[in-house]
C-alpha positions in Angstrom: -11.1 3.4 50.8 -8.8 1.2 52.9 -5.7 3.1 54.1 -3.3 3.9 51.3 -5.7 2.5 48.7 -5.4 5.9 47.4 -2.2 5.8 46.2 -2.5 2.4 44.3 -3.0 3.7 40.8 -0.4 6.4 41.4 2.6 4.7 40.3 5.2 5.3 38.4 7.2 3.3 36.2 9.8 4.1 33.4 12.7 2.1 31.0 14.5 2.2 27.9 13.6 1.6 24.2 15.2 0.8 21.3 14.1 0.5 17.5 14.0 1.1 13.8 12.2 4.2 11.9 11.1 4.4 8.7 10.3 7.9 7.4 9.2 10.1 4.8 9.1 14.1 4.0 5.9 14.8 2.7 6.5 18.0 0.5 9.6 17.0 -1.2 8.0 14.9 -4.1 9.3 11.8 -3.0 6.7 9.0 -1.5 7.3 6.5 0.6 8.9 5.4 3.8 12.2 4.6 2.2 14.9 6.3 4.6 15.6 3.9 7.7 16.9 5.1 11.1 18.0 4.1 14.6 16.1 5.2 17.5 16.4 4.9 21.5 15.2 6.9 24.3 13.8 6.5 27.9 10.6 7.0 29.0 8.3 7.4 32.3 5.0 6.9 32.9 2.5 7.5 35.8 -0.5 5.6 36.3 -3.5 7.6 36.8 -6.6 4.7 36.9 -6.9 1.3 36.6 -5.9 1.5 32.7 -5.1 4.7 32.1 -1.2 6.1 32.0 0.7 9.5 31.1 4.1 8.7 29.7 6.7 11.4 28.8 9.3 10.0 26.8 13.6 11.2 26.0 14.5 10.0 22.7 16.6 10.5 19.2 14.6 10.1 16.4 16.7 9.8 12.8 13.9 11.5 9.9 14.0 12.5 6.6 13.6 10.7 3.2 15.8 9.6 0.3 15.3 8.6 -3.3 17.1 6.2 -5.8 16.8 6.2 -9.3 17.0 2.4 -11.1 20.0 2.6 -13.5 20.6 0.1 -16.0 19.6 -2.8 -13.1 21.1 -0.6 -10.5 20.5 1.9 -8.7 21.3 5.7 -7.9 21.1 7.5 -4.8 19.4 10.8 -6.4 18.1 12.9 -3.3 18.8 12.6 0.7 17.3 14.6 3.4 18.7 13.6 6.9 17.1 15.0 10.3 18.0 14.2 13.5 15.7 15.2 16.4 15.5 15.1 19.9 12.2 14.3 21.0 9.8 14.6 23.8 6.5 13.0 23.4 4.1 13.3 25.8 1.3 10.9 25.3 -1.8 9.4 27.4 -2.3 5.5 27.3 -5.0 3.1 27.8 -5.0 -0.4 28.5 -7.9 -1.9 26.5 -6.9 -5.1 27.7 -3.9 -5.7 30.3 -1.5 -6.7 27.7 -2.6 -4.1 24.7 -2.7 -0.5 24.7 -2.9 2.2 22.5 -1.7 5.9 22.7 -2.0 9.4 21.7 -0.2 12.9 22.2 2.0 15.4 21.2 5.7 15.7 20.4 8.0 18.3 20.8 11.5 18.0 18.9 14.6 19.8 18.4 16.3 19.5 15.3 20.0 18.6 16.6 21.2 18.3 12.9 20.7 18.2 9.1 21.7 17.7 6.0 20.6 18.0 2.0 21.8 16.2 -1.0 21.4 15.0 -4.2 23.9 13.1 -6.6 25.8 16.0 -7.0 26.8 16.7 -3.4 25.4 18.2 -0.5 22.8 21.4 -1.0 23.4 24.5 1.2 20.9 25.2 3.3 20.8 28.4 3.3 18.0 30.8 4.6 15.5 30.1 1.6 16.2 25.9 2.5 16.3 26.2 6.1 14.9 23.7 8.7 12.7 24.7 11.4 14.5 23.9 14.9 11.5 23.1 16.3 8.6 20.8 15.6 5.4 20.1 17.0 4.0 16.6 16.0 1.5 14.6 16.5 1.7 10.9 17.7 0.4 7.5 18.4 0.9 4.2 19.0 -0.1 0.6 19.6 2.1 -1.6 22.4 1.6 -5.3 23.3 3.0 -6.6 26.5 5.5 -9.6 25.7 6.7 -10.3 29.3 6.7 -8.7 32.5 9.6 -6.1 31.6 9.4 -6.4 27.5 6.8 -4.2 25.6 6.8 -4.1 21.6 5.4 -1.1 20.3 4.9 0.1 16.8 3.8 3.9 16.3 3.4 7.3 14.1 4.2 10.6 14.2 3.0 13.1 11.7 4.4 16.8 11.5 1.6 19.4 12.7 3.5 22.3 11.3 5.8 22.4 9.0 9.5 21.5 9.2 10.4 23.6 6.1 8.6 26.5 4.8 7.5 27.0 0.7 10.0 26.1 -1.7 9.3 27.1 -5.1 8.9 24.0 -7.3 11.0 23.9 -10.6 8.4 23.7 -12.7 6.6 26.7 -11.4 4.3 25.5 -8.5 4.4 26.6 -5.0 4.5 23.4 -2.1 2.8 24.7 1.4 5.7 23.2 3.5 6.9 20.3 4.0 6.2 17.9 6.7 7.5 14.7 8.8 6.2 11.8 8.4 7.2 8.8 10.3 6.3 4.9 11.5 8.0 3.2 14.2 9.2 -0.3 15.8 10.8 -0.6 19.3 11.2 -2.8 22.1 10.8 -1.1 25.4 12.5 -2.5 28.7 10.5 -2.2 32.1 13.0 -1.1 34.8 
């Protein structure tokens, strides 16, 4: 190894991101990725080989899940479930080819906020309806290099424990929890 060689693959790099989630709340009866959110952060990342990075990210992440009911050609906003998370993601990814990568890791979030409603008004959430603070998640992602200092990337995260314990159902059954589900589009800038 030529002198300071060794430190080549060592570096570190970081920036900003910005982008649109889509998310759902598996549990609550209601599919599909219909309740849209901002979401922006920072990141850093430390080369460890040739193609392989560790990147801890610092972001808000709007989650949740909302339903609306067609009404006579309209429609009716009939339940809303709105999270919002501070997350850190810490993630390990490989370059498969210098402009595409993938990713996989872990999130930890804390749950800054929330709120319950339906079309009556908001639901108290009381002990029985209470959010976990914390959630442990798992995550992944593909990213494609535009330019030098643009990245787009477009990921997942999936709940690994609940975010909500068992609610009884009205019609009798028991749900085992209910669970984040969420699919993501940002643009990263390179500092």
């Amino acid at each position: 190894m030529a002198e300071g060689e060794g430190d080549k693959w060592h570096r570190f790099g970081g920036g900003v991101s910005l982008g649109v989630a889509a998310s759902q709340v598996d549990g609550d009866g209601n599919a599909g990725y219909h309740k849209p959110s901002p979401t922006f952060g920072i990141w850093v990342d430390r080369q460890m080989t040739a193609r392989l990075f560790l990147r801890m990210d610092l972001r808000y992440m709007g989650k949740g899940s909302w339903h609306n009911s067609k009404i006579n050609g309209g429609s009716q906003r009939d339940y809303t479930i709105s999270l919002h998370y501070l997350e850190l993601p810490l993630t390990a990814e490989y370059y498969v080819i210098p402009r595409l990568s993938i990713a996989a890791g872990v999130g930890f979030g804390y749950l800054m906020g929330a709120s319950e409603s339906n079309r009556y008004g908001e639901l108290p959430l009381n002990s029985a309806r209470q959010f976990r603070r914390f959630e442990l998640s798992a995550q992944a992602s593909l990213a494609f290099r535009i330019s030098p200092h643009f990245t787009a990337r477009g990921g997942g995260t999936y709940s690994i424990l609940p975010i909500r314990g068992q609610l009884a159902d009205p019609l009798g059954y028991i749900r085992h929890g209910q669970y984040n589900n969420l699919l993501y589009l940002v643009i990263e800038y390179e500092i």
